[in-house]
C-alpha positions as a Python dict, from the first residue, in 0.01 Angstrom:
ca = {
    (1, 'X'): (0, 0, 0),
    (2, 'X'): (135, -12, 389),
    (3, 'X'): (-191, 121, 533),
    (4, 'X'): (-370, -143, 319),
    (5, 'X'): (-144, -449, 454),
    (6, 'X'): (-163, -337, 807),
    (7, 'X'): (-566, -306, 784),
    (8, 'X'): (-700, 54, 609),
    (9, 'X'): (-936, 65, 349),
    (10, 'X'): (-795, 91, 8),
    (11, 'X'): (-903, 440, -190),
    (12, 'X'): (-1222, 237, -387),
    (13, 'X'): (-1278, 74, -39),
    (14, 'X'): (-1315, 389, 134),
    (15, 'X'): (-1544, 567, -108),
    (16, 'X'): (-1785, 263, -120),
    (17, 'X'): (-1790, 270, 278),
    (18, 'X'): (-1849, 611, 293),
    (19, 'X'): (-2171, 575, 15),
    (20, 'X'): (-2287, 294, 246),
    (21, 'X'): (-2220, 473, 573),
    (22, 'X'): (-2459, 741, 408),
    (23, 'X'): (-2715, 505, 293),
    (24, 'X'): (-2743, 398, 635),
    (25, 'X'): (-2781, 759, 766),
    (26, 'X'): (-2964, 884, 461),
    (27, 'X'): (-3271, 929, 702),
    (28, 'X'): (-3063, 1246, 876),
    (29, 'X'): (-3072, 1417, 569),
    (30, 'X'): (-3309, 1694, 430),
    (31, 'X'): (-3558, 1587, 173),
    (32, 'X'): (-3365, 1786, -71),
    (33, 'X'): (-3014, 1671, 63),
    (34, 'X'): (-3130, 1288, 38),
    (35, 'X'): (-3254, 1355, -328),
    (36, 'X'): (-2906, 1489, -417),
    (37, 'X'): (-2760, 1172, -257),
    (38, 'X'): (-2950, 902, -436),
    (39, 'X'): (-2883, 1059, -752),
    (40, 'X'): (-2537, 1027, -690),
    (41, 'X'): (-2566, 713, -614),
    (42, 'X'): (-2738, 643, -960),
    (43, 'X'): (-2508, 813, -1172),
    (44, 'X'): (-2236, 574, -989),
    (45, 'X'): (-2424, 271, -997),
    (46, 'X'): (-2540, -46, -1253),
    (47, 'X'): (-2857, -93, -1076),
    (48, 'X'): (-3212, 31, -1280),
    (49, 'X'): (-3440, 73, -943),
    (50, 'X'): (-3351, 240, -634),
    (51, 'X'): (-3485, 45, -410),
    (52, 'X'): (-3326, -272, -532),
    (53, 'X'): (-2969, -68, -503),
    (54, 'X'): (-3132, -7, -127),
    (55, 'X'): (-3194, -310, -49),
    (56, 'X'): (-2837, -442, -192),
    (57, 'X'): (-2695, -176, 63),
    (58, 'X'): (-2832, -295, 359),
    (59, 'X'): (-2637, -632, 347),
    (60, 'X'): (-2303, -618, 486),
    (61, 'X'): (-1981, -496, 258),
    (62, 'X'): (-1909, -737, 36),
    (63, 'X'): (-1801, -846, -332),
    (64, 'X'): (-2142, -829, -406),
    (65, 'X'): (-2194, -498, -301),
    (66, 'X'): (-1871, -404, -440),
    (67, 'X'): (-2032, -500, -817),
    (68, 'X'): (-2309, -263, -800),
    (69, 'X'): (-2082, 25, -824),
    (70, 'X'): (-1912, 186, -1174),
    (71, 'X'): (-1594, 344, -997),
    (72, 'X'): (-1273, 203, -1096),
    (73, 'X'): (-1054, 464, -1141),
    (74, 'X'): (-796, 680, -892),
    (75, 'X'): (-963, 1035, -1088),
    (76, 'X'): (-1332, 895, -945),
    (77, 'X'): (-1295, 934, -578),
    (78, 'X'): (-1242, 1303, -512),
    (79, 'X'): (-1467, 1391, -732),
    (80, 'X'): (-1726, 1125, -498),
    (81, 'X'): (-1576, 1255, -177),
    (82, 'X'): (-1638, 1616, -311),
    (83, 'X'): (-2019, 1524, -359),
    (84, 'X'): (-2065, 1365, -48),
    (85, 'X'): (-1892, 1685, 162),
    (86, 'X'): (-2118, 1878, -39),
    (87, 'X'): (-2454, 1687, 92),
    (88, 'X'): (-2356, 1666, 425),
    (89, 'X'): (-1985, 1776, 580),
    (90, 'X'): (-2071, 1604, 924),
    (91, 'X'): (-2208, 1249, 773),
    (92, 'X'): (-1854, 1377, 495),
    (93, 'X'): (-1629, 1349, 822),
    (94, 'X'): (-1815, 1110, 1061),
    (95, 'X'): (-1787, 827, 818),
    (96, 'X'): (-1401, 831, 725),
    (97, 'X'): (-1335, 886, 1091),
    (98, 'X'): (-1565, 596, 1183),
    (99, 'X'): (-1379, 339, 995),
    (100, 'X'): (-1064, 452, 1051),
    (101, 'X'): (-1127, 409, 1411),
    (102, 'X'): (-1309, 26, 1405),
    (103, 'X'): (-928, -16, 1198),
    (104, 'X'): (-729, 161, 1431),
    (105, 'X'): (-840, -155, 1709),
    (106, 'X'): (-740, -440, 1519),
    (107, 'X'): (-507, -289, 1323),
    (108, 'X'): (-192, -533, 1178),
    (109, 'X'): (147, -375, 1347),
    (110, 'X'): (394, -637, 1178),
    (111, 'X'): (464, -424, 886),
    (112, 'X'): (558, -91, 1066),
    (113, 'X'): (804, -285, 1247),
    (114, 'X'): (942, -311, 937),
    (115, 'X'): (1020, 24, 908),
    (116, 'X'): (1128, 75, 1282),
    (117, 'X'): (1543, 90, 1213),
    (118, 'X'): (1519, 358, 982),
    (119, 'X'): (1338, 552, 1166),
    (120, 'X'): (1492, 464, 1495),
    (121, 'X'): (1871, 461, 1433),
    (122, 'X'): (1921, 647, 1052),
    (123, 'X'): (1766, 942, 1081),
    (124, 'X'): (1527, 908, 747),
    (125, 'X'): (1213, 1077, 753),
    (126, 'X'): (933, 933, 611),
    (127, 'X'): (682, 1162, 374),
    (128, 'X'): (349, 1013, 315),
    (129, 'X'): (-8, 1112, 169),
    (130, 'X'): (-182, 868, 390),
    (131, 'X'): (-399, 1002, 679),
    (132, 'X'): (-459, 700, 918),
    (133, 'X'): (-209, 695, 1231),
    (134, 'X'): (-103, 396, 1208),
    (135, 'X'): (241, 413, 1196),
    (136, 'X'): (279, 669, 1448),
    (137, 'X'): (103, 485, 1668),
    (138, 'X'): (272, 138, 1634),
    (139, 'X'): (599, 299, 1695),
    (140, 'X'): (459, 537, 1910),
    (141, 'X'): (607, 812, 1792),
    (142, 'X'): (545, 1147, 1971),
    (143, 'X'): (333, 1443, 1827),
    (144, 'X'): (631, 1678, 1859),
    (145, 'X'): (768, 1478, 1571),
    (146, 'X'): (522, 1476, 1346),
    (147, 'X'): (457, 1742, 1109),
    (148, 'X'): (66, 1769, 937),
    (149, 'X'): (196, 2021, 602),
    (150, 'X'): (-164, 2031, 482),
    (151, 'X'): (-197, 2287, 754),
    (152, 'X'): (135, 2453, 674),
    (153, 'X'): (282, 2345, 999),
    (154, 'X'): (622, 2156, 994),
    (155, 'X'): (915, 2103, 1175),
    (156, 'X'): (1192, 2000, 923),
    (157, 'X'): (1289, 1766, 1162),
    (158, 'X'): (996, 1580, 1222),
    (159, 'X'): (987, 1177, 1187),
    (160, 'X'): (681, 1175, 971),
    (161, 'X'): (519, 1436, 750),
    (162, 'X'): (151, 1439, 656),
    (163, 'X'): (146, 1558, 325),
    (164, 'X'): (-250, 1520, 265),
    (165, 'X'): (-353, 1536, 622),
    (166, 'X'): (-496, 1331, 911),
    (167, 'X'): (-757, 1132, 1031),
    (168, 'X'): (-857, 1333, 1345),
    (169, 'X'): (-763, 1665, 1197),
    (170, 'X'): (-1064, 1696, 916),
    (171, 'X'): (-994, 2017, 866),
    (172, 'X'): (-637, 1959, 754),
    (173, 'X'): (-775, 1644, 528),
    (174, 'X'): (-708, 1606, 114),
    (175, 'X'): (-923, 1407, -53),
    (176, 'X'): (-1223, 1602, -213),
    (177, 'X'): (-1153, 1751, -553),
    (178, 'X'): (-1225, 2065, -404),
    (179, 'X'): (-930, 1986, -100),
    (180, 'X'): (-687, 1894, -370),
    (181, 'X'): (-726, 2209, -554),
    (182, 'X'): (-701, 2411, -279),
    (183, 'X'): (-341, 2220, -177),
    (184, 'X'): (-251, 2239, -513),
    (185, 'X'): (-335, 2627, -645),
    (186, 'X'): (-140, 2774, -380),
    (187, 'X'): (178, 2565, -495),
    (188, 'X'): (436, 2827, -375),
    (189, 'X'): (344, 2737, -2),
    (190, 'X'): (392, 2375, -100),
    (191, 'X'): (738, 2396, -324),
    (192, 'X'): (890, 2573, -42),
    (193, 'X'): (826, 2309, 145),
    (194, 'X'): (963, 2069, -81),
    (195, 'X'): (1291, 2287, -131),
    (196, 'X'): (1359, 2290, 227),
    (197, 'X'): (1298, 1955, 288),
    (198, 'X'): (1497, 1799, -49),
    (199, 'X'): (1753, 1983, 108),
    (200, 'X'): (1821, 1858, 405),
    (201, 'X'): (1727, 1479, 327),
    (202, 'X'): (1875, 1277, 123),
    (203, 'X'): (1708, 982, 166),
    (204, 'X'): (1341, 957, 235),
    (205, 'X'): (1079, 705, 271),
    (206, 'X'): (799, 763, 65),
    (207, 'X'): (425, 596, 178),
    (208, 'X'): (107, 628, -21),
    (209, 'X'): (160, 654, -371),
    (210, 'X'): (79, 234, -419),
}
């Protein structure tokens, strides 16, 4: 939960940002792409009329808001992120990237410190399925030690590896169902990466399994 303390959206936070990033935009969508949306925003929510969901939508995110919706579990959102890449890739993208950025300004910096001697003086790597850039940035850590291995670029001796990609490199992004199985199919690619890296670290530090 690092990225959460310092300021990120939680997984369920994300997905219901992203629905109400597209609700907002809905109006940029083809008749038949903004059908397929607000069905998928039935099948995911408690309300009986559309427009009363609507109307709930417009207000700004809150606990409220956060009632309306039937998603509770980890197994929901790539499945959600999957439908909403499907309906429109560039609202898909735009979204994430447009709240990780209004984070990335006011983001909380206290807990990376945290984390600052081990990366600083002992050599330990850290390994993490979280996409925003916050530590990297807080510590300022340079790009030529940093290794994105959703892309199948790495430099064993890299600072941080991106296991599931990051923010401003969509392409190299995990979080759709259809991303995920992608990774995860071609496992070879990955366990190599895993062998290599197991064997030259001992000790790791591990970020975004919370």
């Amino acid at each position: 939960g690092i990225s959460n303390i310092a300021g990120y959206p939680s997984w369920k936070e994300l997905v219901l940002k992203v629905l109400l990033f597209f609700e907002k935009n809905k109006h940029t969508l083809t008749f038949k792409k903004k059908i397929e949306f607000e069905s998928l925003l039935k099948a995911l929510t408690k309300e009986k009329k559309l427009s009363d969901l609507s109307q709930k939508l417009k207000d700004k995110f809150s606990s409220e808001v956060l009632e309306i919706f039937k998603i509770g579990n980890f197994e929901d959102f790539p499945d959600i992120f999957q439908w909403l890449k499907y309906i429109d890739k560039y609202l898909y993208i735009k979204g994430i990237q447009q709240l990780f950025k209004n984070v990335e300004k006011k983001q909380d910096n206290e807990i990376y410190f945290k984390l600052r001697n081990f990366l600083t003086f002992q050599g330990i790597p850290v390994i993490t399925t979280n996409i925003d850039r916050g530590l990297e940035t807080a510590l300022k850590i340079h790009e030529g030690e940093i290794s994105i291995v959703s892309l199948g670029e790495y430099n064993l001796n890299s600072k941080i590896f991106y296991l599931h990609g990051r923010i401003d490199k969509f392409e190299s992004w995990i979080l759709s169902e259809g991303e995920y199985a992608k990774r995860y199919a071609n496992s070879l690619e990955f366990l190599d990466f895993w062998s290599q890296f197991l064997k030259k670290y001992e000790i790791i530090i591990f970020l975004g399994y919370s």
